[in-house]
N, C-alpha and C positions, 0 to 999 in steps of 0.2 A: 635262641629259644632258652628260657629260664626253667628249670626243674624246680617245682615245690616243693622242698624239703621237710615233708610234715615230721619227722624222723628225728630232724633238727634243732626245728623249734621249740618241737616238744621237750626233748631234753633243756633246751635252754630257758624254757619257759618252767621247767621243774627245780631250774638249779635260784630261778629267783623266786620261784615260790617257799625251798626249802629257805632262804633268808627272811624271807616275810614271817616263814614259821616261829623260825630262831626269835624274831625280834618280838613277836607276841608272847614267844614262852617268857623271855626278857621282864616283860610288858605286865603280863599279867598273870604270870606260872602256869600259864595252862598251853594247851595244842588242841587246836581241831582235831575232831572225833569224828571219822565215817563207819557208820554202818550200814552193811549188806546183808540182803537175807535172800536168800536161794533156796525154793522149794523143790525138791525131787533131784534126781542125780543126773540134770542133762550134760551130756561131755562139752559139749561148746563153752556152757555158762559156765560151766566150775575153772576152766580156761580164763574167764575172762574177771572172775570174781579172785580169782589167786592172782592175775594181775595188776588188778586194781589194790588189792591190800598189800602186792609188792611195788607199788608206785605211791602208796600213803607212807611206807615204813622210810624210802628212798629219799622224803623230804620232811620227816620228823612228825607228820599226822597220826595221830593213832588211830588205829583201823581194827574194827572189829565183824568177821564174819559168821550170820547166826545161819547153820545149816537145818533146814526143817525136814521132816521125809514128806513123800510123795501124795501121802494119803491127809496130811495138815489139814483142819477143815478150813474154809474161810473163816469163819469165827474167831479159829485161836490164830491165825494169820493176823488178821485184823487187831487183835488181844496184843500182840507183840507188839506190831507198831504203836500204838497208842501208848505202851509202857516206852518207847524210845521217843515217843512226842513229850512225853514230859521229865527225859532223862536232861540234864543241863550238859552233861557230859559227851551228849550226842549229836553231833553241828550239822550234819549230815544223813538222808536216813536212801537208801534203794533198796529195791524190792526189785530182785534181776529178772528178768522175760527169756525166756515165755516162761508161764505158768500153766500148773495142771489144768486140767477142760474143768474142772468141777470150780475153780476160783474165776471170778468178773473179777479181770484186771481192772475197770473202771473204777468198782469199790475201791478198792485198794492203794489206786492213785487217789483218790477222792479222803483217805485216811491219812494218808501223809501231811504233816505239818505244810503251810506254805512256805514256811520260814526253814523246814528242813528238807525241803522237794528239790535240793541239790540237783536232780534230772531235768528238771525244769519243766514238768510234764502235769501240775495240778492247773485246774482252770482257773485259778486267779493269778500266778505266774502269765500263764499264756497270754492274761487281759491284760495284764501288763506290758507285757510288750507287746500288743495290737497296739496299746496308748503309747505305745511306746518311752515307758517309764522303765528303762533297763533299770536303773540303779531304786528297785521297790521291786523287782523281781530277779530269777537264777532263769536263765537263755538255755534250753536244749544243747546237750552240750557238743554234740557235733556242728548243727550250725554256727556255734559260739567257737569253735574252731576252728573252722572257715573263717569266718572275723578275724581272728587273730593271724591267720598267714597270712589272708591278705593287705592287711595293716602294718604287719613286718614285711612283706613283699613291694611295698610301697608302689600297690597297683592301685591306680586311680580308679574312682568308683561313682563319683560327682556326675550327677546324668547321664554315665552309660546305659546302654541297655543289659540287663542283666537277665538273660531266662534262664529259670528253674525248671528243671523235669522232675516230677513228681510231686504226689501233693499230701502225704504223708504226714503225720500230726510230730515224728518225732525231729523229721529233715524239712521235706519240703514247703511243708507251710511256713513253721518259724524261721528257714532260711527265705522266702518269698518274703514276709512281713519286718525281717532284718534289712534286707537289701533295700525298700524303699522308706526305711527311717530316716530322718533329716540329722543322721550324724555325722563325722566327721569319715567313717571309714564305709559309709555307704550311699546314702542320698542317690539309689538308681533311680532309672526306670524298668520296673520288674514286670514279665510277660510269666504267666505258669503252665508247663505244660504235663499231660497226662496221658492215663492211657488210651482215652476217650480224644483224646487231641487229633483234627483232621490239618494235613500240610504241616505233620511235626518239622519237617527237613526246611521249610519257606522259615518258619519262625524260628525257628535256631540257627539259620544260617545270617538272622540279623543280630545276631547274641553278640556285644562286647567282653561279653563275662558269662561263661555257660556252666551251668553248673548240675551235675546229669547225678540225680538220686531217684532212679528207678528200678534199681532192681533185676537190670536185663544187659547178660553180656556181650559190649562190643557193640552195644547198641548206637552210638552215636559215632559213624564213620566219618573219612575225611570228606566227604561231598555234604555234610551237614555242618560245617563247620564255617567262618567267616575266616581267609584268613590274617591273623595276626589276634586272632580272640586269646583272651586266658579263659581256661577249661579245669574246670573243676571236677573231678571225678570222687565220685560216693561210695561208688559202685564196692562190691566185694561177692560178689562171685566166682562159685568151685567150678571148672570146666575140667571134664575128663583129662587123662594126659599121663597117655600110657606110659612114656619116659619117666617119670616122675615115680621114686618108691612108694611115695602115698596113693598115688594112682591120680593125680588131681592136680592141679595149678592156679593158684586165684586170679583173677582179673575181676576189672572194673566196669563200669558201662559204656567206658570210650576205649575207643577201637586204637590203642595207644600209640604202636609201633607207625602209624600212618596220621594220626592227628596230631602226632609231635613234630610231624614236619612242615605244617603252617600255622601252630601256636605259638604267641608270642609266650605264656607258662605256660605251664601244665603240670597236674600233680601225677605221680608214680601210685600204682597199687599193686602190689601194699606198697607202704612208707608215706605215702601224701597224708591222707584227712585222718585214716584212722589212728595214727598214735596222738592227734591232737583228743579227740572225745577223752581220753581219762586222764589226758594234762587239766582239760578244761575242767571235769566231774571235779579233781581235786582245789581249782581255782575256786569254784564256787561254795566247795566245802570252805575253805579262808574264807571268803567272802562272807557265808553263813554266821562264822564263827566272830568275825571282825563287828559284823551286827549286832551279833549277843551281846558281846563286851562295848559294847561305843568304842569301837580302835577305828581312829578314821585311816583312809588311804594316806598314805605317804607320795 
């Protein structure tokens, strides 16, 4: 049984992204530019917005975080981004979640540059990869790092059956509509399953490739499982855990210590999928930036 080393990758995936940097500053004096903007003081998000601009500084991006207070109206929310759509300096723009009740997150996706929706979350990104024109949009970046483990894991993907649990606009859709693209690191066949799903256990247990973003701990045990499947875990979930100083423990959505004994992978939580999302957020910031200036791929 193979451990997915999302922990790994991600490092390693940072250490060629900070070369790519190097050789654009090289190229054309400049570095991608991310900006965050985080409204209100939620603990989780300033967590994850302080590490995001310490994994831009770690590979030469420069990284700018604009902190707003609670009460922002949407208007001057909206105001800001708009000054960062037509900043040339800024290859990248997010807008962290959740957001206070009084802002429509959809405006707000809907204000974002396509060309700087780094998240991958505006509708003409998304239509892009329905048509499956990766390279004319930015991929969600957690699905988009599932792609890349399993392309470095050199797990075959060529008409396996591959189900999705969950059907979420930021995972499971764009991972459903990744997995039956005709490209080299996917071309399944993709089953979606939900909360609404009747005989979830009969259709995951024909999964080649399972890949569980729902939301719900430990939910996919070993009697759901085919096995020799690789098992992709999304999951991140707090479960009590009195031992524990925090009082807490995370887990994921599969039931890991009993599903790693008939997978052929399996990813770890933590350490699997989530340190790929802000490898990937900073791949598609280069990418953004590689666009502005015409620098092709190397």
């Amino acid at each position: 049984m193979t451990i997915i080393d999302g922990k790994q990758v991600s490092s390693d995936l940072k250490q060629e992204l900070k070369k790519s940097v190097e050789a654009c500053r090289q190229q054309v004096n400049a570095v991608p530019g991310l900006t965050v903007i985080i409204v209100g003081e939620d603990p989780a998000s300033q967590v994850y917005v302080r590490n995001k601009a310490k994994s831009c500084k770690e590979i030469g991006m420069n990284s700018t975080v604009i902190e707003l207070p609670e009460e922002t109206s949407q208007e001057e929310l909206l105001a800001k981004i708009k000054a960062l759509n037509n900043d040339p300096e800024v290859h990248g723009i997010l807008v962290q979640q959740p957001l206070p009740g009084h802002i429509d997150e959809y405006a707000v996706t809907m204000a974002i540059s396509p060309s700087k929706d780094v998240d991958g979350f505006h509708p003409e990104n998304v239509g892009q990869l329905v048509l499956g024109n990766l390279d004319k949009c930015f991929v969600s970046c957690t699905p988009y790092g599932i792609l890349e483990l399993l392309s470095r894991y050199s797990i075959e993907t060529k008409g396996k059956h591959c189900v999705v649990i969950g059907r979420s606009n930021i995972v499971g859709k764009p991972m459903a509509n990744l997995m039956f693209q005709k490209l080299k690191e996917t071309n399944s066949t993709v089953t979606v399953c939900h909360s609404a799903t009747q005989n979830m256990p009969e259709l995951t247990r024909q999964a080649d490739i399972l890949i569980a973003a729902i939301g719900r701990a430990n939910l996919i045990t070993r009697d759901m499982v085919k096995p020799g499947a690789v098992v992709i875990d999304v999951g991140m979930n707090r479960v009590e855990d009195a031992s524990r100083k925090s009082g807490y423990r995370l887990t994921g959505d599969v039931d890991y210590e009993h599903v790693s004994e008939i997978a052929s992978a399996i990813t770890p939580v933590p350490g699997g999928v989530g340190p790929m999302t802000i490898a990937m957020l900073l791949k598609n910031t280069l990418q953004s930036f590689m666009r502005a200036h015409s620098i092709q791929a190397s």
